[in-house]
C-alpha positions, 0 to 999 in steps of 0.5 A: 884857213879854208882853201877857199879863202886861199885868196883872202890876205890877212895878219894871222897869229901862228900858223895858219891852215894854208900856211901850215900845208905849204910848210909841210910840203917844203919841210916835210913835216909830220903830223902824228896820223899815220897807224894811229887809231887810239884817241883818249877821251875823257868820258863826261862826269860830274866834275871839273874838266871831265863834267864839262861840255866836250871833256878833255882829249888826249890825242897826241895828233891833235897837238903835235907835230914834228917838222924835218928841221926838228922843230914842233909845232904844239896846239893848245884849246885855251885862249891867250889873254895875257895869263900865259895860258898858251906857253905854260899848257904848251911847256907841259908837251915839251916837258915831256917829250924832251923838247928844247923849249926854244925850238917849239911852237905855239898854235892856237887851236880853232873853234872846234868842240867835237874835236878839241873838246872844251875850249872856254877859258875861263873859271881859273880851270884851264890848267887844272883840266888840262895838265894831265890831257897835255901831259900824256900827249907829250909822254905819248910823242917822246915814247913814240920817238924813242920805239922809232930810234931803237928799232932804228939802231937796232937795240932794246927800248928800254936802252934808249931815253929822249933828252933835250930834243934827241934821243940817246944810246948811252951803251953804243954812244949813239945820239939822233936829233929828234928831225933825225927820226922824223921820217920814221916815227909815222910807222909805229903805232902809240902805246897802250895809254897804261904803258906810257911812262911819265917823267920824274919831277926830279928831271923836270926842266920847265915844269915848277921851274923859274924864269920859263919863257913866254911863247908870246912875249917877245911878239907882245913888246915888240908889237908884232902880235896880232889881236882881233883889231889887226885882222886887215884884208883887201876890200874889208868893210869896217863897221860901228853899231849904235845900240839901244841906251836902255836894256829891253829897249828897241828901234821905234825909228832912223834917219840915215841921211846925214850919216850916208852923206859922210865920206867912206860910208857904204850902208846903214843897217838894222842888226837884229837884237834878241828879246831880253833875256838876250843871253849872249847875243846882240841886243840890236840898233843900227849898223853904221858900214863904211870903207875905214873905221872912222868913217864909220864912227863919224856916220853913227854921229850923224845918224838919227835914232828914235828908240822905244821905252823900256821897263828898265828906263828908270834904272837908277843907281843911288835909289836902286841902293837903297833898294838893296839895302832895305832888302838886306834888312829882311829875311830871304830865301835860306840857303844855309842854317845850322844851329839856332842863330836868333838864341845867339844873339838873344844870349849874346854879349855883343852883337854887331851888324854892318851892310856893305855895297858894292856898284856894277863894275864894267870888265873894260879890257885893254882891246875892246871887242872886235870881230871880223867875219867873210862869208863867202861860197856859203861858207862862214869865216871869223877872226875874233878875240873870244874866250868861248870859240865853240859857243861863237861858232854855234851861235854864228852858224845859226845866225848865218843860217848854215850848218856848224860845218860851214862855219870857222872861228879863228881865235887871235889873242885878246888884248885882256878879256876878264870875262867879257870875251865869253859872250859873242854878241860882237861876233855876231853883230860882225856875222851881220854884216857879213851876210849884208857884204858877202865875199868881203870881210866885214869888221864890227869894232867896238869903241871905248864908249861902247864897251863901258856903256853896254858891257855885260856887267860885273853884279851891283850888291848889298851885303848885310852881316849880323854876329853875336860874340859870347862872354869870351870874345867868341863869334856865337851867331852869324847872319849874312844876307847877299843881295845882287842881280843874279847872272842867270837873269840873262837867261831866264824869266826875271830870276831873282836869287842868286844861284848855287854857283854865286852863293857859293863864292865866299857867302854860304860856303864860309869855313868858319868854326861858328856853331849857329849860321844862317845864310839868306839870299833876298831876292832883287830884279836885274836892270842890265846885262849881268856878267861873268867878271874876274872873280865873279861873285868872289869878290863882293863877298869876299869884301864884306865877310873880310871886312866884318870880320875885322869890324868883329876883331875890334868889337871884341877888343882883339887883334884881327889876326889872333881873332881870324885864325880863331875863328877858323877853329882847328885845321880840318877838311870840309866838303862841300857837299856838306853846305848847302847846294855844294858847288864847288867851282864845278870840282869834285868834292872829295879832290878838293875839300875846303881845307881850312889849314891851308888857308891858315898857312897862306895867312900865317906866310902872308902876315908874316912876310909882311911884318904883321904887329910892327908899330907904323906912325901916323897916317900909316896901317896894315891891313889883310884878308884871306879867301878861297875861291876857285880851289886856291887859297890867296891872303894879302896884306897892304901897308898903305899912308893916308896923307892930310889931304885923303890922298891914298898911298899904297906902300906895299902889297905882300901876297901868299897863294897856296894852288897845289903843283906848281906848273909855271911859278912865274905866271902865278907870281905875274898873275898875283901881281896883276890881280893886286893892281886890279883889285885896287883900282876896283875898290878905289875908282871902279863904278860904273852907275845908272840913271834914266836907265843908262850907264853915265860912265863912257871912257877911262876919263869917268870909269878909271882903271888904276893909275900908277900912282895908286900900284904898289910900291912894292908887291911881294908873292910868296907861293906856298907849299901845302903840307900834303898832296893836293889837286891843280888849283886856280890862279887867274881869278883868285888873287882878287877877292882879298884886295879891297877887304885888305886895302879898306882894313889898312886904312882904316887902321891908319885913319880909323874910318870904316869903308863899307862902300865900294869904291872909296872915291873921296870918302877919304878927303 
């Protein structure tokens, strides 16, 4: 916290800036600082981590720090919200540096571009970019601490280890707690990055290993944590907002009479919205600042809005479908061709065709969004659950009108954030509020209702597929035309194609061994906020492609896992740069080629743990889908029961994921886990629809998330292996995309009823 704020009481998560120094000054702690002049910092390229904006930095002095009672205080960029990411980067130090795990300690890194380099937490990326940054700050720290012993004993380096938070002499029996050498280690200066020694595998205490501890966990059951809805401080002003129904439409008129009248309420406000393309900022209305929450959301019912028309009020759902549809039907913009696909179907055997539709789908994370801001000695503070702490800091400066200097973002935890958490409207609509209360915290909570009604949603799409099979049952030609509303139209004039980094996710980069391809992107218009959502533009692809796959199984009389791992031909290597735009999940190509083997063991595990080919009775089936997606390789397989009454159960889910190096297998396994139960409740209940413009869906009681009656009864991972030696892939997103193309192939082999629209609902009954 800035000293400036030293008067500003508030529940923080860690160790705070004030905090942190006055425990300095008891402790003694050390910083790493004294004598270091090198900072490794990875120049800007054009892949991954290092092609991202801010890079990745390795400076041991921004990430740790050695307290007198021995214990260490490690700094991570990545944000937490629930996938593990502040223990599993923070096991990579302690790993190695020797540290007892159980004496370290978690800090979250603020909002800080320039000095911490990139920060979003998002695209499955976080360890991938920053295993090696995080690993050579830990080897940096332990090979400081052991040059401080021996010259302390008085003995040769090279005769000297760290082990398990001491550093050892086997030869004099000599053995030092690392709070022993703290007083010491400021004098010696970093080695050369070239020199640094890293740890052998075969040594590895946390990192690969089972049952790791959380940093967060026991905070997080025991309710103790502290997210963005618990940042309290005396005087605090707690607002609501009453936000325009229709995107593009504004404020023509209020009456705040009544809503001034109820108890608690202090002011009633206009908060600036941006034109449409708004991007990541607020798109306006009415501020509602009272005393309590309540208060506030009590004034908002009473207030009265008048609210202009907009090109967008006659967004409606079921004829926007249509619209979809009958785009699907004709050519569009080509993105991928290779050999003739008309003269194979013109030759064909067979052809089959099938359209797919998939509605918007809202992120609605367990906290919806929250932020508190206090601008005080024009100097901006604020406290928010974000995944993109710089991108909110840039933003919040220039809406307070101050320098980036003069501004803070304290990260809290996220109570879940999917994608929703990257964008900072509510911090800004808090950074309003602020300037209208200055030197008093100022909170804009989000309610329910506003969270589903004006999310930035998942893309509504129609998926159009057209194969041809040869006289042998083999896919000749394959068609697939995706239309969807691109994200991009936040940002630019009415784009109407989607771009190469949604293409890419399961539509023009399929890796299958079909000579004629063609793969095409009709245009469509957005009528609502589109946003980054888990798995993005994976999962209406991977939904359709799965599921006609299966439909072309059946047409060649074939069973679906014979047919599947036919068609994906023989174990190879495809570069992406080989299809068209070649975007890769923003990495490099040649560290992670497609690698169609890899899919086929993730497959071949899958179905064979499941029991793939055993006779089921009646109303039962099995069905899988295999897919790539943010450089991992994810199959499924759901044995589920159709009872009489459409009622749908879910007996059994079993999962494989190849992700390369294993860093925190329990994080994988809950990660697969919760992807599962998710992507269930997507295909089966998730839907949010339009009409008149406005989203019809408000709360849990009409967009359902999935209960536990419709979990798994049991769900199975099984992390597998690659063949070879391979690159740090993802895991947060891709566990998604196979579970409603698994989900709707097991019930149509217990029912022999076909789902192409998502969500099933009670297609079932």
């Amino acid at each position: 916290m800035s000293p400036m704020f030293s008067d500003f009481s508030f529940v923080n998560h860690g160790i705070d800036r004030r905090g942190f120094i006055k425990s300095v000054g008891a402790t003694g702690a050390l910083l790493f600082t004294a004598n270091w002049t090198w900072a490794q910092e990875k120049p800007a390229k054009k892949y991954g981590g290092e092609g991202m904006p801010g890079g990745t930095k390795s400076d041991a002095k921004l990430f740790v720090a050695i307290n007198h009672d021995g214990t260490i205080d490690i700094t991570v960029t990545r944000s937490e919200m629930g996938q593990g990411i502040r223990s599993s980067l923070a096991l990579v130090v302690a790993e190695e540096m020797e540290a007892d795990w159980e004496r370290c300690r978690v800090v979250q890194a603020v909002g800080d571009e320039a000095k911490y380099g990139n920060q979003n937490t998002d695209g499955s990326r976080s360890m991938r970019h920053w295993y090696e940054p995080m690993r050579q700050c830990g080897a940096t720290v332990r090979a400081i601490i052991e040059a401080a012993a021996a010259a302390g004993w008085g003995v040769p380096i090279r005769e000297v280890r760290a082990s398990k938070h001491s550093v050892i002499h086997a030869l004099s029996r000599r053995k030092a707690d690392f709070a022993e050498l703290v007083g010491v280690i400021a004098s010696f200066e970093a080695p050369d990055p070239i020199s640094i020694r890293y740890k052998s595998p075969r040594t590895y205490r946390y990192i690969g290993k089972e049952h790791t501890h959380s940093a967060d966990a026991a905070s997080m059951v025991s309710g103790t944590a502290i997210y963005g809805g618990d940042i309290r401080s005396a005087g605090m002003v707690y607002a609501v907002v009453a936000r325009p129904p229709v995107l593009g439409s504004t404020v023509e008129s209020f009456d705040d009479s009544e809503a001034l009248k109820v108890k608690g309420v202090l002011k009633v406000m206009p908060i600036e919205g941006a034109d449409v393309p708004s991007g990541f900022k607020p798109i306006g209305g009415i501020a509602v600042v009272a005393e309590n929450t309540w208060a506030a959301i009590k004034g908002r019912e009473a207030l009265k809005v008048e609210w202009t028309s907009s090109p967008h009020d006659s967004y409606e759902s079921e004829a926007y479908r249509q619209s979809l549809e009958e785009a699907s039907t004709k050519p569009g913009k080509l993105v991928r061709s290779v050999g003739d696909v008309e003269a194979a179907f013109s030759k064909a055997k067979k052809t089959h065709a099938a359209t797919y539709y998939l509605p918007h789908i809202a992120h609605a994370p367990m906290e919806p969004p929250v932020s508190t801001a206090l601008l005080r000695n024009n100097f901006l503070e604020i406290w928010a659950p974000t995944q993109a702490p710089q991108a909110a800091r840039t933003e919040a400066a220039e809406r307070a009108g101050l320098p980036l200097e003069k501004t803070r973002i304290n990260v809290t935890l996220l109570g879940g954030g999917f994608g929703r958490k990257s964008k900072a409207d509510f911090i800004n609509e808090a950074v309003e509020i602020a300037k209208a209360f200055p030197g008093r915290a100022a909170r804009v909570q989000w309610t329910r209702e506003d969270d589903i009604r004006h999310d930035y949603f998942h893309t509504v799409s129609g998926e159009h597929l057209e194969a041809s099979l040869d006289r042998r049952g083999k896919v000749s030609g394959w068609l697939h035309r995706s239309v969807a509303p691109t994200i991009a139209s936040l940002f630019g004039p009415d784009p109407k194609h989607q771009q190469a980094f949604e293409t890419n996710m399961g539509h023009s980069n399929i890796p299958f061994a079909i000579p004629n391809v063609r793969i095409e992107n009709p245009e469509i218009a957005a009528h609502a906020r589109i946003g980054w959502f888990r798995s993005v533009s994976n999962i209406p692809h991977g939904f359709a492609v799965q599921s006609f796959i299966a439909e072309l199984a059946e047409e060649a009389g074939r069973d679906p896992l014979r047919f599947y791992l036919d068609l994906l031909g023989d174990d190879r290597e495809i570069n992406p740069d080989e299809l068209k735009d070649g975007w890769n999940h923003g990495e490099d190509p040649k560290k992670y080629p497609v690698d169609t083997g890899r899919l086929r063991n993730v497959l071949n595990v899958a179905t064979k743990e499941a029991g793939w080919g055993k006779r089921l009775p009646k109303g039962k089936g099995m069905g899988f889908a295999v897919h790539y997606s943010f450089v991992s390789y994810v199959a499924a397989v759901l044995e589920v029961e159709v009872e009489k009454d459409g009622n749908l159960i879910v007996h059994k889910a079993t999962m494989a994921i190849d992700c390369g190096p294993r860093i925190n297998p329990d994080r994988i396994r809950s990660q697969m886990e919760g992807s599962c139960v998710m992507g269930i409740g997507l295909a089966t209940t998730g839907e949010v629809s339009f009409e008149n413009g406005s989203a019809k869906q408000s709360n849990f009681h009409d967009y359902q998330v999935p209960r536990i009656s419709l979990a798994p009864r049991s769900i199975s991972v099984h992390l597998v292996d690659p063949e070879k030696k391979v690159e740090l892939g993802g895991v947060g997103e891709p566990g998604v995309p196979p579970i409603a193309p698994a989900l709707c192939n097991a019930i149509y082999a217990a029912t022999g009823k076909r789902i192409r629209r998502l969500p099933i609902g009670d297609q079932l009954a």
